[in-house]
C-alpha positions as CSV (number, residue, x, y, z in Angstrom):
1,X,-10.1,10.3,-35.2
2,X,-7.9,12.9,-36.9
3,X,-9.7,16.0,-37.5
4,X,-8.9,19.5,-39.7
5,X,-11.1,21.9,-39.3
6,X,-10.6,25.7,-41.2
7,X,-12.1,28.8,-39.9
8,X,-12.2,32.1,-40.7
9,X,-13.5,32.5,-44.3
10,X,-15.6,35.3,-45.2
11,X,-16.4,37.9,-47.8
12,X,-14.1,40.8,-48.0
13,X,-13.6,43.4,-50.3
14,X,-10.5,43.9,-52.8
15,X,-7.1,45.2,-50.8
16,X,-8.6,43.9,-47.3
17,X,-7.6,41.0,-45.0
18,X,-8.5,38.0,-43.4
19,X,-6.8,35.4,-41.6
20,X,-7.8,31.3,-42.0
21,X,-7.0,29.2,-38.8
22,X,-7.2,25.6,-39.0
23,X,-7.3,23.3,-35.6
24,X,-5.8,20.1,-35.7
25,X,-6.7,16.9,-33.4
26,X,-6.0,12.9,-33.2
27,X,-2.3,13.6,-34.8
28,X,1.3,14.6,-33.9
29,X,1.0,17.7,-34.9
30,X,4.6,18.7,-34.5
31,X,5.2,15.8,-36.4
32,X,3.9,16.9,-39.6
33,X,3.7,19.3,-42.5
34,X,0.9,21.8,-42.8
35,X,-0.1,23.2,-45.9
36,X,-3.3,25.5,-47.2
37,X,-4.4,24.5,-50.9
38,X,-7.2,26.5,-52.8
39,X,-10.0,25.7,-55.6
40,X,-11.9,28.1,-57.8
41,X,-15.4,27.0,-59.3
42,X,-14.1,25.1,-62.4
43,X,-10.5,25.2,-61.3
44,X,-8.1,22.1,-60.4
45,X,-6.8,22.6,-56.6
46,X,-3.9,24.9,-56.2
47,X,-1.0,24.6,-53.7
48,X,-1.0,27.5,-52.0
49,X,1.4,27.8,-48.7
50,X,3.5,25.1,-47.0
51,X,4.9,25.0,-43.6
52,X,7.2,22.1,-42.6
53,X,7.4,20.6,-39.2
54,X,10.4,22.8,-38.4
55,X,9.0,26.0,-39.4
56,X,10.4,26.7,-43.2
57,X,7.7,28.2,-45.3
58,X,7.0,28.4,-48.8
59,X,4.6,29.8,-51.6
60,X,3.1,29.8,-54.8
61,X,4.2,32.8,-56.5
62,X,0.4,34.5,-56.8
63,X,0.7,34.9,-53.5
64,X,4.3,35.4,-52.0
65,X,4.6,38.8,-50.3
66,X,0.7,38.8,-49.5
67,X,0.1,35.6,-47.8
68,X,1.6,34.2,-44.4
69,X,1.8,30.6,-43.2
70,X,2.6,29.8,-39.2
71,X,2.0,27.4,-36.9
72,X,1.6,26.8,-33.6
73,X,2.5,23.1,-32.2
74,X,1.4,24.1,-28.8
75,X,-2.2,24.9,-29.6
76,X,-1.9,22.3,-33.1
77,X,-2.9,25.3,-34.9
78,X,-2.2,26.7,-38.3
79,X,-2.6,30.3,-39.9
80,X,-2.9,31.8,-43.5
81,X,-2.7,35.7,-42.9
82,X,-4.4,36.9,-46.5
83,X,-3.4,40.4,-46.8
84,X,-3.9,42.9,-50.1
85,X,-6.7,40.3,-51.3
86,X,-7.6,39.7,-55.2
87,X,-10.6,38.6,-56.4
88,X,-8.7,35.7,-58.0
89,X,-7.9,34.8,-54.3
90,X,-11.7,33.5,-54.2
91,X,-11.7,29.6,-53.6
92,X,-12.5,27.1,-51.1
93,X,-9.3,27.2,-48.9
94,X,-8.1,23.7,-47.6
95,X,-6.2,23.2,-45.1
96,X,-4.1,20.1,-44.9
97,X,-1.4,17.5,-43.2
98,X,1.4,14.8,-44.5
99,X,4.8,13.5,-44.1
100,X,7.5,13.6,-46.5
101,X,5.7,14.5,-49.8
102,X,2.4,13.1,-49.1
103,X,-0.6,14.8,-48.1
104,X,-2.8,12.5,-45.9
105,X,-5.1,14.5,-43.8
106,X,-7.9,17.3,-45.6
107,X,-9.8,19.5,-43.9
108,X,-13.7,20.6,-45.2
109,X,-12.6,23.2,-46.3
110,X,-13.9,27.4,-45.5
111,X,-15.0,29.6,-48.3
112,X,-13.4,33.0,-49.3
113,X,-14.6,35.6,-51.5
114,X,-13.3,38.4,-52.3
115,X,-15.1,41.4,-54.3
116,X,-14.0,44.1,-56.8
Protein backbone atom coordinates (compact mmCIF):
# COMPACT_ATOMS: atom_id res chain seq x y z
CA UNK A 1 0.00 0.00 0.00
CA UNK A 2 1.34 3.46 -0.66
CA UNK A 3 1.67 5.36 2.36
CA UNK A 4 2.51 9.38 3.25
CA UNK A 5 3.05 10.06 6.44
CA UNK A 6 4.07 13.95 7.83
CA UNK A 7 5.87 14.59 10.89
CA UNK A 8 7.13 17.28 12.66
CA UNK A 9 4.18 19.75 13.38
CA UNK A 10 4.13 21.57 16.43
CA UNK A 11 3.39 24.81 18.08
CA UNK A 12 5.95 27.47 17.75
CA UNK A 13 5.99 31.01 18.39
CA UNK A 14 6.09 33.90 15.68
CA UNK A 15 9.78 34.28 13.87
CA UNK A 16 10.78 30.57 15.01
CA UNK A 17 11.21 27.36 12.90
CA UNK A 18 10.25 23.95 12.33
CA UNK A 19 10.92 21.59 9.79
CA UNK A 20 7.91 18.94 8.35
CA UNK A 21 9.34 15.55 7.08
CA UNK A 22 7.13 13.33 5.26
CA UNK A 23 8.18 9.35 4.63
CA UNK A 24 7.08 7.76 1.67
CA UNK A 25 6.47 3.80 1.03
CA UNK A 26 4.78 1.36 -1.62
CA UNK A 27 5.88 4.02 -4.61
CA UNK A 28 8.76 4.94 -6.91
CA UNK A 29 9.62 7.61 -5.07
CA UNK A 30 12.13 8.99 -7.48
CA UNK A 31 9.59 8.69 -9.91
CA UNK A 32 7.39 11.27 -8.66
CA UNK A 33 6.67 14.83 -7.70
CA UNK A 34 6.40 15.78 -4.06
CA UNK A 35 4.52 18.62 -2.97
CA UNK A 36 3.35 20.19 0.63
CA UNK A 37 -0.22 21.89 0.48
CA UNK A 38 -1.85 23.71 3.61
CA UNK A 39 -5.51 24.35 5.03
CA UNK A 40 -6.59 26.96 7.58
CA UNK A 41 -9.96 26.37 9.56
CA UNK A 42 -12.50 27.70 6.99
CA UNK A 43 -9.92 28.06 4.23
CA UNK A 44 -9.84 26.04 0.69
CA UNK A 45 -6.31 24.05 0.56
CA UNK A 46 -3.38 26.00 -0.57
CA UNK A 47 -0.43 24.86 -2.71
CA UNK A 48 2.30 25.57 -0.89
CA UNK A 49 5.93 24.04 -2.20
CA UNK A 50 6.61 21.64 -5.13
CA UNK A 51 9.58 19.60 -5.78
CA UNK A 52 9.70 17.68 -9.08
CA UNK A 53 11.36 14.35 -9.48
CA UNK A 54 14.59 15.99 -10.75
CA UNK A 55 14.92 18.38 -7.98
CA UNK A 56 13.43 21.94 -9.36
CA UNK A 57 11.50 23.70 -6.67
CA UNK A 58 8.87 26.11 -6.52
CA UNK A 59 6.54 28.27 -4.22
CA UNK A 60 3.61 30.19 -3.50
CA UNK A 61 4.65 33.67 -3.05
CA UNK A 62 3.48 33.83 0.97
CA UNK A 63 6.11 31.83 1.44
CA UNK A 64 9.18 32.05 -1.00
CA UNK A 65 12.36 33.17 0.88
CA UNK A 66 11.01 31.45 4.22
CA UNK A 67 10.14 28.02 3.19
CA UNK A 68 12.42 25.14 1.77
CA UNK A 69 11.33 22.02 -0.14
CA UNK A 70 14.08 18.88 -0.60
CA UNK A 71 14.01 15.56 -0.99
CA UNK A 72 15.81 12.68 -0.54
CA UNK A 73 15.14 9.55 -3.07
CA UNK A 74 17.50 7.46 -1.01
CA UNK A 75 15.65 7.54 2.20
CA UNK A 76 11.96 8.41 0.04
CA UNK A 77 11.91 11.42 2.20
CA UNK A 78 10.64 14.94 1.84
CA UNK A 79 11.28 18.26 3.79
CA UNK A 80 9.56 21.70 4.34
CA UNK A 81 12.14 23.85 6.37
CA UNK A 82 9.53 26.65 7.81
CA UNK A 83 11.67 29.44 8.91
CA UNK A 84 10.58 33.24 10.15
CA UNK A 85 7.00 31.64 10.82
CA UNK A 86 3.58 33.75 10.62
CA UNK A 87 0.68 33.12 12.33
CA UNK A 88 -1.06 32.86 8.94
CA UNK A 89 1.32 29.93 8.41
CA UNK A 90 -1.07 27.95 10.83
CA UNK A 91 -2.83 24.94 8.87
CA UNK A 92 -2.85 21.38 8.56
CA UNK A 93 0.25 20.79 6.33
CA UNK A 94 -0.23 17.96 3.68
CA UNK A 95 2.18 16.33 2.16
CA UNK A 96 1.63 14.84 -1.19
CA UNK A 97 2.68 12.72 -4.53
CA UNK A 98 1.70 12.65 -8.59
CA UNK A 99 2.88 12.58 -12.02
CA UNK A 100 2.61 15.08 -14.57
CA UNK A 101 -0.03 17.50 -13.05
CA UNK A 102 -1.94 15.16 -11.01
CA UNK A 103 -1.78 14.71 -7.44
CA UNK A 104 -2.61 11.02 -6.51
CA UNK A 105 -1.17 10.23 -3.24
CA UNK A 106 -2.25 12.40 0.34
CA UNK A 107 -0.82 12.12 3.40
CA UNK A 108 -3.02 12.65 6.94
CA UNK A 109 -1.78 15.47 7.33
CA UNK A 110 0.43 17.13 10.73
CA UNK A 111 -0.82 20.33 12.39
CA UNK A 112 1.10 23.61 12.79
CA UNK A 113 0.46 26.55 14.79
CA UNK A 114 2.06 29.32 15.12
CA UNK A 115 1.46 32.17 17.87
CA UNK A 116 1.74 35.86 18.09
Amino acid sequence: QVQLVESGGGLVQAGGSLRLSCAASGIIFSAYTMGWDRQAPGKQREWVAGITSGGNTNYTDSVKGRFTISRDNAKKMVYLQMNSLKPEDTAVYFCNAGIFSRKIYWGQGTQVTVSS
